[in-house]
LOLO-570355 format. One record per residue (C-alpha): residue number from 1; x, y, z. Coordinates in Angstrom, 2 decimals. Example, Ala and Ser with C-alpha at 12.3 -4.5 7.8 and 13.67 -1.06 7.14 Angstrom:
// residues 2
{nr 1, xx 12.30, yy -4.50, zz 7.80}
{nr 2, xx 13.67, yy -1.06, zz 7.14}
//
This chain:
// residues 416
{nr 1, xx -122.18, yy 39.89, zz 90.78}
{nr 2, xx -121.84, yy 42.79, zz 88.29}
{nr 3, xx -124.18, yy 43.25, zz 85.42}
{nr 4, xx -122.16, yy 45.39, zz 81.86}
{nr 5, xx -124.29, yy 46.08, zz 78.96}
{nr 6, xx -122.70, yy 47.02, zz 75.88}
{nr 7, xx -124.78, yy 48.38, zz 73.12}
{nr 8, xx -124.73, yy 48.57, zz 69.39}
{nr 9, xx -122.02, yy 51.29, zz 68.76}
{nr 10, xx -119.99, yy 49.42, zz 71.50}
{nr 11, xx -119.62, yy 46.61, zz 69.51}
{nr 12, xx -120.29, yy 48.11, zz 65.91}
{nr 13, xx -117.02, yy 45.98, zz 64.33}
{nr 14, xx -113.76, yy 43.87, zz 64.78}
{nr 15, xx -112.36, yy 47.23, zz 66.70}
{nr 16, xx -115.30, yy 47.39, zz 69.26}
{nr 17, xx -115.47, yy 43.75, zz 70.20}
{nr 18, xx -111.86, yy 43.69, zz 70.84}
{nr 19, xx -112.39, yy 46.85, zz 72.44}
{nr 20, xx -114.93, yy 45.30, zz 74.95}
{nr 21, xx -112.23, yy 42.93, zz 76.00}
{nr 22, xx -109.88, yy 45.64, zz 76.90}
{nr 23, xx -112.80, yy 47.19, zz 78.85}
{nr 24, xx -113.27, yy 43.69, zz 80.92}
{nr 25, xx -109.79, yy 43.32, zz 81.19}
{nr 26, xx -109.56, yy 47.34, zz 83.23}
{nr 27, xx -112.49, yy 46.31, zz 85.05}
{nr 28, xx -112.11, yy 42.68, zz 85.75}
{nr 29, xx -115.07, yy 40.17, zz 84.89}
{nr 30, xx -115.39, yy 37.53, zz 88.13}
{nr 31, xx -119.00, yy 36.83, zz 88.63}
{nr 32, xx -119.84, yy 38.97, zz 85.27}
{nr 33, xx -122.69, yy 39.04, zz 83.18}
{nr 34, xx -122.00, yy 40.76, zz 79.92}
{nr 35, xx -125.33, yy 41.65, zz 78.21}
{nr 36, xx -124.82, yy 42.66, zz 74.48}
{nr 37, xx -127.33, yy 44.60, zz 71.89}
{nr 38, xx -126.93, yy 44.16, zz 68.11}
{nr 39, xx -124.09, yy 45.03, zz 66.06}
{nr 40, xx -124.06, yy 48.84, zz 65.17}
{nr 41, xx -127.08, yy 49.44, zz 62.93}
{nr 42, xx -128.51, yy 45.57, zz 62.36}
{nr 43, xx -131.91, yy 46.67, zz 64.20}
{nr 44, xx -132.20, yy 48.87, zz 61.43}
{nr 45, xx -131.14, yy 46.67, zz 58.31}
{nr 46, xx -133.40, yy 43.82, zz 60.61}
{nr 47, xx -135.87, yy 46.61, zz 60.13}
{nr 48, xx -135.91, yy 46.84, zz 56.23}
{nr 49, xx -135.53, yy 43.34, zz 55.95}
{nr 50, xx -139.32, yy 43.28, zz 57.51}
{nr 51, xx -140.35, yy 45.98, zz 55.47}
{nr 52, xx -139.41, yy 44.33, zz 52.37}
{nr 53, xx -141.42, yy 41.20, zz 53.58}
{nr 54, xx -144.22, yy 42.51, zz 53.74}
{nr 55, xx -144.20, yy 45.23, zz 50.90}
{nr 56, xx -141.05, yy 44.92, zz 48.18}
{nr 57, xx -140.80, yy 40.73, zz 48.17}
{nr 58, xx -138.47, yy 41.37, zz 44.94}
{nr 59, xx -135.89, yy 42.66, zz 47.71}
{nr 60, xx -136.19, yy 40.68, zz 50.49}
{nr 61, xx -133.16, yy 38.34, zz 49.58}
{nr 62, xx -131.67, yy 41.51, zz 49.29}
{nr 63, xx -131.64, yy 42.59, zz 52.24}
{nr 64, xx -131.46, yy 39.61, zz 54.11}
{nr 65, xx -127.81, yy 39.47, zz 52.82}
{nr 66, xx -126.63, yy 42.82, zz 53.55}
{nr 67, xx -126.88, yy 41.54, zz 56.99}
{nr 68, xx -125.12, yy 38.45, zz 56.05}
{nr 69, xx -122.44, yy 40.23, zz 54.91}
{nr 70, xx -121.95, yy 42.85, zz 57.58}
{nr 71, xx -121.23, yy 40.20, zz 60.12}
{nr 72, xx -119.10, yy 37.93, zz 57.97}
{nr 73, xx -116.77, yy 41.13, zz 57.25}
{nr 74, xx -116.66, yy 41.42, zz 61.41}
{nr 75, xx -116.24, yy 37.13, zz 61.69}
{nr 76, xx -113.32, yy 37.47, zz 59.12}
{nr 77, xx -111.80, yy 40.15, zz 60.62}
{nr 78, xx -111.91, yy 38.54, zz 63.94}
{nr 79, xx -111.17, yy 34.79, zz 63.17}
{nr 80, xx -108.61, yy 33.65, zz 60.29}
{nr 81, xx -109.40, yy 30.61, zz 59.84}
{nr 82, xx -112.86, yy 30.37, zz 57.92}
{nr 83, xx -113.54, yy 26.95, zz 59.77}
{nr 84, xx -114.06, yy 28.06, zz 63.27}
{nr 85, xx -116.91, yy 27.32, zz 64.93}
{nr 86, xx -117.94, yy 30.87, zz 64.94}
{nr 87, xx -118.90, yy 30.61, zz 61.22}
{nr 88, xx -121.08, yy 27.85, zz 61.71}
{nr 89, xx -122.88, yy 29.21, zz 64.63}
{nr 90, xx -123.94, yy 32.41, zz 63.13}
{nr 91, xx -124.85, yy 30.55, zz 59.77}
{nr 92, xx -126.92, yy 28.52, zz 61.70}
{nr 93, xx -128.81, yy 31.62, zz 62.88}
{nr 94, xx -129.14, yy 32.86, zz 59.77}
{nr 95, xx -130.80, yy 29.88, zz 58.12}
{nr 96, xx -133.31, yy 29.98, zz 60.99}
{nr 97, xx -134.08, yy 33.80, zz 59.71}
{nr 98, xx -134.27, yy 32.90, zz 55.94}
{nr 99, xx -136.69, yy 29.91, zz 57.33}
{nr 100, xx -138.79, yy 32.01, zz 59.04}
{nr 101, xx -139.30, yy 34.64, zz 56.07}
{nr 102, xx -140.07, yy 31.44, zz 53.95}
{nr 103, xx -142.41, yy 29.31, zz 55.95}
{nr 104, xx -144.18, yy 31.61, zz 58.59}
{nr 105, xx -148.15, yy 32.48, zz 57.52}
{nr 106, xx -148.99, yy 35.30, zz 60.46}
{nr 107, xx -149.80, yy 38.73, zz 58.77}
{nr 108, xx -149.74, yy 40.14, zz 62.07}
{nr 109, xx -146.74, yy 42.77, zz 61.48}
{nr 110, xx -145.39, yy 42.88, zz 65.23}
{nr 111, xx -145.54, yy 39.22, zz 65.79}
{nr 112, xx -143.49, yy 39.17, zz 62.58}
{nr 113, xx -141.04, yy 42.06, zz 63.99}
{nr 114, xx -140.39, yy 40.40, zz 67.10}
{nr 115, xx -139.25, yy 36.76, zz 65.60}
{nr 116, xx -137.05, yy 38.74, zz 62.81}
{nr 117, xx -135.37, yy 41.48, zz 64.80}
{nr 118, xx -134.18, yy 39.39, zz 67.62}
{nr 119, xx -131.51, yy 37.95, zz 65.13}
{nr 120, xx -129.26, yy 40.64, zz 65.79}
{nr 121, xx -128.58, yy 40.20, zz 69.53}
{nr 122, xx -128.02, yy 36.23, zz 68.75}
{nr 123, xx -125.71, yy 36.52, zz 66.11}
{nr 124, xx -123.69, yy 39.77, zz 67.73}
{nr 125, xx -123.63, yy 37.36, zz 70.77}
{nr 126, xx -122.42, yy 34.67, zz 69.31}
{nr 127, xx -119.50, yy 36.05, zz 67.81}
{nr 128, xx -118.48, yy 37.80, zz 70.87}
{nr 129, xx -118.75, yy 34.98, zz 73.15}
{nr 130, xx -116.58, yy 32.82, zz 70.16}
{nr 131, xx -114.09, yy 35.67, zz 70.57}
{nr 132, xx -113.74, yy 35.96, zz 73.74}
{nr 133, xx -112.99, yy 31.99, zz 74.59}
{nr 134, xx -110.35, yy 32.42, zz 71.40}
{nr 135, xx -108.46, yy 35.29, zz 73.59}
{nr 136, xx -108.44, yy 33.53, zz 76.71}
{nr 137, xx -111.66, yy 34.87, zz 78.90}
{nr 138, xx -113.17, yy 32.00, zz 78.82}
{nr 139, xx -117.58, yy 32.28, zz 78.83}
{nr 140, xx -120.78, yy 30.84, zz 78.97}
{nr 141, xx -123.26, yy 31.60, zz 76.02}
{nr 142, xx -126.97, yy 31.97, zz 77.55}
{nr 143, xx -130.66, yy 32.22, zz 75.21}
{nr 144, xx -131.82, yy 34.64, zz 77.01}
{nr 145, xx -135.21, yy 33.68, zz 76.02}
{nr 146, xx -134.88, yy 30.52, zz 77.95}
{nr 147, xx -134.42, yy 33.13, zz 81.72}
{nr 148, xx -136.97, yy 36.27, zz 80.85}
{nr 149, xx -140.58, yy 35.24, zz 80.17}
{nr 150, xx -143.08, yy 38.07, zz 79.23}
{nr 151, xx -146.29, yy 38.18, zz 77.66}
{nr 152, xx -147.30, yy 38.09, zz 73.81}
{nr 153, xx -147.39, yy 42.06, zz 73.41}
{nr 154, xx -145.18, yy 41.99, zz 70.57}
{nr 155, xx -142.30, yy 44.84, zz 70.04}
{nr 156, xx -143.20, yy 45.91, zz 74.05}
{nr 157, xx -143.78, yy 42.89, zz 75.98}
{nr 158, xx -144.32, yy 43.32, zz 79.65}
{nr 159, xx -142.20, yy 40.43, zz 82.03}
{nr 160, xx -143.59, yy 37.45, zz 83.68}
{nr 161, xx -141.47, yy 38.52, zz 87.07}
{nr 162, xx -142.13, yy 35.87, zz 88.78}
{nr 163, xx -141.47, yy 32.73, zz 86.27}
{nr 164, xx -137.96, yy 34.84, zz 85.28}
{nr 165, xx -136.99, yy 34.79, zz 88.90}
{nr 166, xx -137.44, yy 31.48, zz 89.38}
{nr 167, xx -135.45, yy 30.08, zz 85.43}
{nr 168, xx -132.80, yy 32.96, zz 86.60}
{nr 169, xx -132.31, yy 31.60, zz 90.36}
{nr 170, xx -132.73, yy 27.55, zz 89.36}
{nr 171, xx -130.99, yy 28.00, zz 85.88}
{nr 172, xx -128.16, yy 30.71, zz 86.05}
{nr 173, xx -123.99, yy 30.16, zz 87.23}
{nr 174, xx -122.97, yy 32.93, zz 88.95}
{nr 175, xx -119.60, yy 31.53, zz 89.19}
{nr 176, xx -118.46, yy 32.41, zz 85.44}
{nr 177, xx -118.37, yy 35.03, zz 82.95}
{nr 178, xx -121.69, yy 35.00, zz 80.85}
{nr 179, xx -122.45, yy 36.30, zz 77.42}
{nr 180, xx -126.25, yy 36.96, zz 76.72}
{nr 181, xx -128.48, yy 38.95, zz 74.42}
{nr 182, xx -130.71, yy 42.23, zz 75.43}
{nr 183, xx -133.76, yy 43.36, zz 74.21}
{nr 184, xx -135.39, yy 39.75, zz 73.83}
{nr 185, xx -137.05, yy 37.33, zz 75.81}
{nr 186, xx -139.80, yy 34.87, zz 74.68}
{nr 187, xx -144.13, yy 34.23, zz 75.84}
{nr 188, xx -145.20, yy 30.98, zz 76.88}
{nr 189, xx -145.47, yy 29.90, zz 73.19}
{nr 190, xx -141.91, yy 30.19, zz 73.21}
{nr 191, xx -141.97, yy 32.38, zz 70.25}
{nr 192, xx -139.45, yy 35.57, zz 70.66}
{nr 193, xx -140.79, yy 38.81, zz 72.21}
{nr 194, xx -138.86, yy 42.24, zz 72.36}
{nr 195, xx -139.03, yy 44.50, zz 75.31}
{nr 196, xx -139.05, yy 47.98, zz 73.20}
{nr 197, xx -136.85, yy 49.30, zz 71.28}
{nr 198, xx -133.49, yy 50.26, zz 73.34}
{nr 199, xx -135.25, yy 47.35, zz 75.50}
{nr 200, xx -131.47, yy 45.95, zz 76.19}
{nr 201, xx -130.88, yy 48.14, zz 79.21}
{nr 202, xx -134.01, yy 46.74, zz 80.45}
{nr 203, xx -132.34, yy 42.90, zz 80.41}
{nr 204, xx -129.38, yy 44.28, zz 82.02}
{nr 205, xx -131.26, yy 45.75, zz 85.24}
{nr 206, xx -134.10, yy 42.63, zz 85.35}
{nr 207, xx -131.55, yy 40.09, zz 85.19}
{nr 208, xx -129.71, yy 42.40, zz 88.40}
{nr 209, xx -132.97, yy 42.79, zz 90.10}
{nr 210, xx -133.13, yy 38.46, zz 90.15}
{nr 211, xx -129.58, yy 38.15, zz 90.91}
{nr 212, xx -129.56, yy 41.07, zz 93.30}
{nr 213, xx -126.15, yy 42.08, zz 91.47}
{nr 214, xx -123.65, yy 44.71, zz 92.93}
{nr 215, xx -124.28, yy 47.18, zz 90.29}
{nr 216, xx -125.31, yy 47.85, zz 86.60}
{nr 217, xx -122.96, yy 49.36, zz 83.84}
{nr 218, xx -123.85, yy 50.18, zz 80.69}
{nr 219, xx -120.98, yy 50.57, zz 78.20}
{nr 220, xx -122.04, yy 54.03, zz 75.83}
{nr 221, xx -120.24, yy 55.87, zz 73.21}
{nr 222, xx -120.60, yy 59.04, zz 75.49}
{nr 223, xx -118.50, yy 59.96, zz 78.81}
{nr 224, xx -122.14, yy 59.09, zz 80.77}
{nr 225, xx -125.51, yy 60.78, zz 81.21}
{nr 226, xx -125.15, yy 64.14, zz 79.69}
{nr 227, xx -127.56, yy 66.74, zz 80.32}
{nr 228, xx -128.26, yy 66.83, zz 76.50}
{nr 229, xx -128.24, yy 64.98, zz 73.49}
{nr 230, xx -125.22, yy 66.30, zz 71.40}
{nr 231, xx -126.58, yy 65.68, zz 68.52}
{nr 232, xx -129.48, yy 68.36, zz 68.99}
{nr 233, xx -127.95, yy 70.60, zz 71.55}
{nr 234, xx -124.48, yy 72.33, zz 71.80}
{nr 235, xx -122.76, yy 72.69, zz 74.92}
{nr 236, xx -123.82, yy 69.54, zz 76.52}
{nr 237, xx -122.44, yy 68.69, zz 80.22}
{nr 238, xx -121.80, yy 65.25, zz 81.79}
{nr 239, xx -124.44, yy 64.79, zz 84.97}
{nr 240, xx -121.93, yy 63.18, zz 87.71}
{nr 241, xx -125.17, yy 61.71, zz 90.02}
{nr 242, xx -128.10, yy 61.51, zz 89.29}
{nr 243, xx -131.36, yy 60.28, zz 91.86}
{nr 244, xx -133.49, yy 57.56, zz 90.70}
{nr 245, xx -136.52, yy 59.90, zz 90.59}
{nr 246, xx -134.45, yy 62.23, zz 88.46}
{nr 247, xx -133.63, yy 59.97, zz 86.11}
{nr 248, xx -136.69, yy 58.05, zz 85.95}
{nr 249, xx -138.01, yy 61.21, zz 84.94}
{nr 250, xx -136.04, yy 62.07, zz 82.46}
{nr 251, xx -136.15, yy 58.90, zz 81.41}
{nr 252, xx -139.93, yy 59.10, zz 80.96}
{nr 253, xx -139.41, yy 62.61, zz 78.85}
{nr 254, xx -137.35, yy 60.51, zz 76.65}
{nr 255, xx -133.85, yy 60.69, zz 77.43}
{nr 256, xx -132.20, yy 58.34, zz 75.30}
{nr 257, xx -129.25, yy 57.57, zz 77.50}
{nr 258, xx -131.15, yy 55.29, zz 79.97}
{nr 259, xx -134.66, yy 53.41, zz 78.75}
{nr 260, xx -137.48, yy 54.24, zz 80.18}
{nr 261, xx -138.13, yy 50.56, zz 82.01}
{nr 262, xx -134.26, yy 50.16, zz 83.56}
{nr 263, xx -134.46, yy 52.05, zz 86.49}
{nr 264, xx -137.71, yy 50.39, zz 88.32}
{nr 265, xx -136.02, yy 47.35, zz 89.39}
{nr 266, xx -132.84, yy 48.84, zz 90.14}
{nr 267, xx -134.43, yy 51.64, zz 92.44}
{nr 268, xx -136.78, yy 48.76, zz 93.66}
{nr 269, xx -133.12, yy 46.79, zz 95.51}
{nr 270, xx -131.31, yy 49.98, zz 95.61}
{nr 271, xx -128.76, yy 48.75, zz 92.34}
{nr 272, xx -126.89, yy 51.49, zz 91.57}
{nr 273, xx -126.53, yy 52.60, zz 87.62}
{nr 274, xx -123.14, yy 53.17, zz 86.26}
{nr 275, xx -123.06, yy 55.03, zz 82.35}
{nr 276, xx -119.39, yy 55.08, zz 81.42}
{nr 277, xx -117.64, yy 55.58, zz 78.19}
{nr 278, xx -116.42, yy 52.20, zz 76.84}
{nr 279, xx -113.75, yy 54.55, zz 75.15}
{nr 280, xx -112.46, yy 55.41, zz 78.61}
{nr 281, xx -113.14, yy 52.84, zz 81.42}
{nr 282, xx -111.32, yy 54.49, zz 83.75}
{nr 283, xx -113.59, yy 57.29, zz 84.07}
{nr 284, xx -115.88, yy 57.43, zz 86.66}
{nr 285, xx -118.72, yy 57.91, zz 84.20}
{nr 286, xx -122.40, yy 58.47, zz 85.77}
{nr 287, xx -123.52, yy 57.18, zz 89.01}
{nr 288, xx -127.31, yy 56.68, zz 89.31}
{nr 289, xx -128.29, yy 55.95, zz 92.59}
{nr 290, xx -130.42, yy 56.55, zz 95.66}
{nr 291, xx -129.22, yy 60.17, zz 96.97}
{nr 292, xx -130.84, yy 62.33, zz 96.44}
{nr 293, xx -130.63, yy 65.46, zz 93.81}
{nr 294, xx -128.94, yy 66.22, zz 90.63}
{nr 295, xx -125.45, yy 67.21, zz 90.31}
{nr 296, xx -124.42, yy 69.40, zz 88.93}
{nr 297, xx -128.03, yy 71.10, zz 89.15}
{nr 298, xx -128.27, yy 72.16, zz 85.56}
{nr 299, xx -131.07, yy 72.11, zz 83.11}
{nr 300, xx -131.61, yy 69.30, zz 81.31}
{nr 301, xx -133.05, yy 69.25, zz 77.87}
{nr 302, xx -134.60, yy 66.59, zz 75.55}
{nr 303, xx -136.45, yy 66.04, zz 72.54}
{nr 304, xx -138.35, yy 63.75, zz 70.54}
{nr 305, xx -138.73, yy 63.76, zz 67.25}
{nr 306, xx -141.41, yy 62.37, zz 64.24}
{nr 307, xx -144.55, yy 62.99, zz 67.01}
{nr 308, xx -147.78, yy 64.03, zz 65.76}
{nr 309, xx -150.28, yy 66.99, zz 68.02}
{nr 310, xx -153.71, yy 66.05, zz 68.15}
{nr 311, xx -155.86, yy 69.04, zz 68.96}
{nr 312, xx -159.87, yy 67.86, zz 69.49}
{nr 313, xx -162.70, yy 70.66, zz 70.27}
{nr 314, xx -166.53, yy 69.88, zz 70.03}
{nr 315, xx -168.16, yy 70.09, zz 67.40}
{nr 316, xx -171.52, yy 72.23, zz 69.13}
{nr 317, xx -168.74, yy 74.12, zz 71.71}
{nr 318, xx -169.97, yy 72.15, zz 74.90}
{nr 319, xx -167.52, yy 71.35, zz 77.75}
{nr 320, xx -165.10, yy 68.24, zz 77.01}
{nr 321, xx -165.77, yy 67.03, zz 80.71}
{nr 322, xx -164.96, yy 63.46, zz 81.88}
{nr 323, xx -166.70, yy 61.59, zz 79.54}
{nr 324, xx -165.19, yy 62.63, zz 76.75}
{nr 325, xx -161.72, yy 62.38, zz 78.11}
{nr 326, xx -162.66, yy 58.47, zz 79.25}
{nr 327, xx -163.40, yy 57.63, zz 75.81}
{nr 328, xx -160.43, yy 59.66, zz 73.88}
{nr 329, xx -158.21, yy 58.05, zz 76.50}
{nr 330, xx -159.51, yy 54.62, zz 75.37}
{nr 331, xx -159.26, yy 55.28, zz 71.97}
{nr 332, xx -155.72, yy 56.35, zz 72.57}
{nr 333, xx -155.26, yy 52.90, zz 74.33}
{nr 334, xx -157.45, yy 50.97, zz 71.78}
{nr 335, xx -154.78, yy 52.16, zz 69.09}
{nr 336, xx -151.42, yy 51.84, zz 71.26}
{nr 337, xx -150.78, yy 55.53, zz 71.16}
{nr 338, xx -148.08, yy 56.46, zz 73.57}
{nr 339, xx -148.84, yy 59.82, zz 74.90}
{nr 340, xx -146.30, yy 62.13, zz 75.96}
{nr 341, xx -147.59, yy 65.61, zz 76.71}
{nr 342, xx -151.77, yy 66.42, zz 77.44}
{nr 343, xx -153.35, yy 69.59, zz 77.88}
{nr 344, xx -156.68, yy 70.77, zz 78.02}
{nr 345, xx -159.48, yy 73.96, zz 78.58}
{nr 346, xx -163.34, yy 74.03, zz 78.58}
{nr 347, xx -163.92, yy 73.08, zz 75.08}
{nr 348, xx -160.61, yy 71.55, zz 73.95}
{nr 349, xx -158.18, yy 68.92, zz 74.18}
{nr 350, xx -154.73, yy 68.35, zz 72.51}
{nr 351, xx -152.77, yy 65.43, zz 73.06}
{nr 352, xx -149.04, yy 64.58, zz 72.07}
{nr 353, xx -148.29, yy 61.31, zz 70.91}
{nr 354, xx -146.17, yy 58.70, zz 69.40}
{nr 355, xx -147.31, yy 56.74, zz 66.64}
{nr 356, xx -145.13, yy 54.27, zz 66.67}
{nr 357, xx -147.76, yy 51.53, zz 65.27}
{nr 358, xx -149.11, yy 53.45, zz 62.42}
{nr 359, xx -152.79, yy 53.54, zz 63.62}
{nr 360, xx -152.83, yy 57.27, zz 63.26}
{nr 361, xx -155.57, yy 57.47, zz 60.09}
{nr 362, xx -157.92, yy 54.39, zz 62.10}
{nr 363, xx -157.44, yy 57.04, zz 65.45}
{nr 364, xx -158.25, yy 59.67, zz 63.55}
{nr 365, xx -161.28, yy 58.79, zz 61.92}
{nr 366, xx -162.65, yy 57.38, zz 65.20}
{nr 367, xx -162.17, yy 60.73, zz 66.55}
{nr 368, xx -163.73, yy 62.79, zz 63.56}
{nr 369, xx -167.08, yy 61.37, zz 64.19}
{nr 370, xx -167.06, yy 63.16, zz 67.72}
{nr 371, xx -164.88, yy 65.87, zz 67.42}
{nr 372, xx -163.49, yy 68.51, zz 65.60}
{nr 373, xx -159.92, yy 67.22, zz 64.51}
{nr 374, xx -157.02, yy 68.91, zz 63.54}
{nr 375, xx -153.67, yy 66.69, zz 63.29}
{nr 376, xx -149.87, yy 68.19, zz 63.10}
{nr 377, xx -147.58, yy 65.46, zz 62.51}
{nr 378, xx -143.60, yy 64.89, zz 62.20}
{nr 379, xx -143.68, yy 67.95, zz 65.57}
{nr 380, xx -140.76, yy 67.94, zz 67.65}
{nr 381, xx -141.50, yy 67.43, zz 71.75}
{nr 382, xx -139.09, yy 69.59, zz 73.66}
{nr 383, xx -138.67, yy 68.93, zz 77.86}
{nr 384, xx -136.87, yy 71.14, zz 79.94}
{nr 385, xx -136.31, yy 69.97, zz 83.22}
{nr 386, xx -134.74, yy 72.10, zz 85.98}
{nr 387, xx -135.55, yy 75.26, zz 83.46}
{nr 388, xx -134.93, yy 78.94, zz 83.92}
{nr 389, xx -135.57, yy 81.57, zz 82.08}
{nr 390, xx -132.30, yy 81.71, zz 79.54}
{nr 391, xx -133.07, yy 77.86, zz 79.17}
{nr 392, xx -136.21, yy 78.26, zz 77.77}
{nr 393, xx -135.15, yy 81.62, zz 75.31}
{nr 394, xx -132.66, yy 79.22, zz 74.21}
{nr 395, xx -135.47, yy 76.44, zz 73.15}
{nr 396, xx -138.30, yy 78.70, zz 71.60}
{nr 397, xx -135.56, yy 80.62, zz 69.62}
{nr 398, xx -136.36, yy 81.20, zz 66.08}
{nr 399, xx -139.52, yy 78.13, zz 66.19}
{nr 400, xx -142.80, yy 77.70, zz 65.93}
{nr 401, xx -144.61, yy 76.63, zz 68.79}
{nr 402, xx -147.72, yy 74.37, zz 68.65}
{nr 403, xx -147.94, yy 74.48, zz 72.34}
{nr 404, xx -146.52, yy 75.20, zz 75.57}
{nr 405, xx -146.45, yy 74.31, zz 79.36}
{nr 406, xx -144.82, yy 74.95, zz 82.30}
{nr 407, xx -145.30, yy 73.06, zz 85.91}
{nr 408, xx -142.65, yy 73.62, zz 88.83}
{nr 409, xx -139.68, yy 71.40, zz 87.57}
{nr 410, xx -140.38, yy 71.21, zz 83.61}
{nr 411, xx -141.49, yy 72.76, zz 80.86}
{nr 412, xx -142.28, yy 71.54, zz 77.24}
{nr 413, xx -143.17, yy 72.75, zz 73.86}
{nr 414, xx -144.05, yy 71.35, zz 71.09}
{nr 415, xx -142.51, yy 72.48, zz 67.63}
{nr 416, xx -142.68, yy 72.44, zz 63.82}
//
């Protein structure tokens, strides 16, 4: 059993999804599951759609269709007659969106994320499993919320392992190709739950983990893991193997090649990770695995952008000792604050994080009636793992540094 993943840019139009076939037909597709994200940027037009809901109401219809659209320009180019099935299907899906918008009564804003933004991966896997029976690899379709349970922590729900073993082992034909969706699964409600954003990586390796597949490959617009993000940082090299504690680690600092969640399960059966280029499927790509080491042994630099420093310091210059780091840390908790760098002295405390549910003034005000506050946002986290001394001149040249620190393996700094 092998597990592919093909994400967003993978299967962006007409020319990717055929594309995809070429890559199954190099690599064959026998006991295949083919996990598939949304079509180039829909989790970002899903996005405005939601924002529009719930502040500009005047554009909502608006919106709504400019993700109509996008796929029907991909269904016509793929299918030419207007009647296949295909149309119908992803119609379907889209009526159940404009149904939603019109009839649901939650306020709650992730609950309301979670049922909307799911409709990419079901539509973009819809028409790819339609295309694929038209060319001749014949496929199952699967609802992926009907095999991976998880809780009701909308836009980062945490899996039920044990119910999605059993749906996956009692409920799943290994004996065919299957197309599913990443990213989603659903609570005991049944209502739709994401697994956080780039969460589709994360399907790919817990449905391997249940069917304890061969290997994981996940289909990128990039030759594999490189050991920087081109976009930020020239020169970038491709990392030929990679340990699961390296990459877990980098994964943790943010590397956006490989979520954050993916590699647990795999390390946990010893699955190795493949990242090729779906451009090239020949190439051997990136091999993530259980040897040790990094090769070749180069730094590797990341960064995250739109974070916001929190610096705290008392306001009668006593010692910010355990208690006060209890209740910050459950502050940071009570307002799902991810933190990703910490650092502290006698009388201070500055904290890194990622406000990625907009409780930043609520935090902040908490913290003002304990502390002297002073708040940096849209910083830039840099991580340097495997640093040395040209690596880091390179970094810090010609910015600002908020603040700095070093251990044995990586450094980081955080910028304006």
């Amino acid at each position: 059993m092998q597990v592919f993943k093909f994400g967003g840019a993978s299967v962006k139009d007409a020319k990717g999804v055929k594309n995809l076939i070429n890559v199954l037909n190099k690599t064959g597709y026998k006991n295949t599951l083919v996990v598939v994200s949304a079509m180039g940027k829909t989790t970002n037009a899903l996005e405005v759609v939601i924002t529009d809901y719930f502040n500009n109401k005047s554009a909502l219809q608006s919106s709504v269709q400019a993700v109509i659209k996008f796929h029907n320009a991909i269904l016509l180019d793929l299918f030419d007659d207007e009647k296949h099935k295909a149309y119908k299907k992803v119609t379907v899906l889209f009526n159940e969106l404009k149904s939603f918008l019109d009839t649901n009564k939650s306020p709650d804003y992730n609950f309301v994320y979670d049922q909307v933004i799911g409709f990419g991966e079901l539509v973009s896997s819809v028409i790819i499993s339609e295309y694929l029976n038209d060319v001749g690899l014949k496929n199952h379709w699967i609802d992926v919320r009907e095999f991976i349970k998880t809780d009701n922590y909308y836009r980062s729900a945490k899996v039920h392992w044990e119910e999605t073993q059993e749906r996956i082992t009692n409920n799943f034909n290994r004996t065919q190709l299957n197309i599913t969706q990443g990213f989603i699964g659903s609570d005991s409600n049944n209502f739709t739950t994401t697994l956080g954003r780039e969460g589709s990586d994360y399907t790919a390796a817990i449905f391997a983990y249940c069917l304890n597949a061969q290997s994981v490959t996940i289909w990128k617009d990039v030759p594999g893991v490189l050991n920087a993000d081109p976009r930020y940082f020239e020169n970038s090299q491709l990392l030929h193997r990679i340990s699961y504690r390296e990459a877990i680690e980098l994964a943790f600092y943010g590397a956006s090649v490989i979520h954050p969640k993916t590699l647990q399960p795999l390390q946990r059966k010893e699955i190795p990770l493949f990242v090729k280029s779906f451009l090239k499927p020949e190439n051997a790509g990136t091999k993530v695995c259980k040897e040790a080491g990094l090769d070749p042994q180069i730094p590797c630099f990341i960064v995250k952008k739109n974070q916001v420093l929190i610096s705290l310091s008392s306001l009668d210059f006593s010692y910010i000792v355990e208690d006060n780091l209890s209740e910050i840390f459950k502050l940071l908790h009570l307002y799902k604050m991810k933190v990703d760098v910490i650092q502290n002295s006698a009388i201070s405390f500055s904290v890194c994080v990622d406000n990625m549910y907009q409780n930043l003034d609520k935090l902040l005000q908490h913290l003002k009636a304990k502390f002297k506050v002073t708040c940096n946002e849209n910083v830039s986290l840099y991580t340097i793992r495997h640093y040395n001394n040209e690596a880091i001149g390179q970094l810090e040249k010609d910015k600002e540094v908020l603040l700095k620190q070093l251990t044995h393996e990586t450094m980081q700094i955080v910028t304006k």
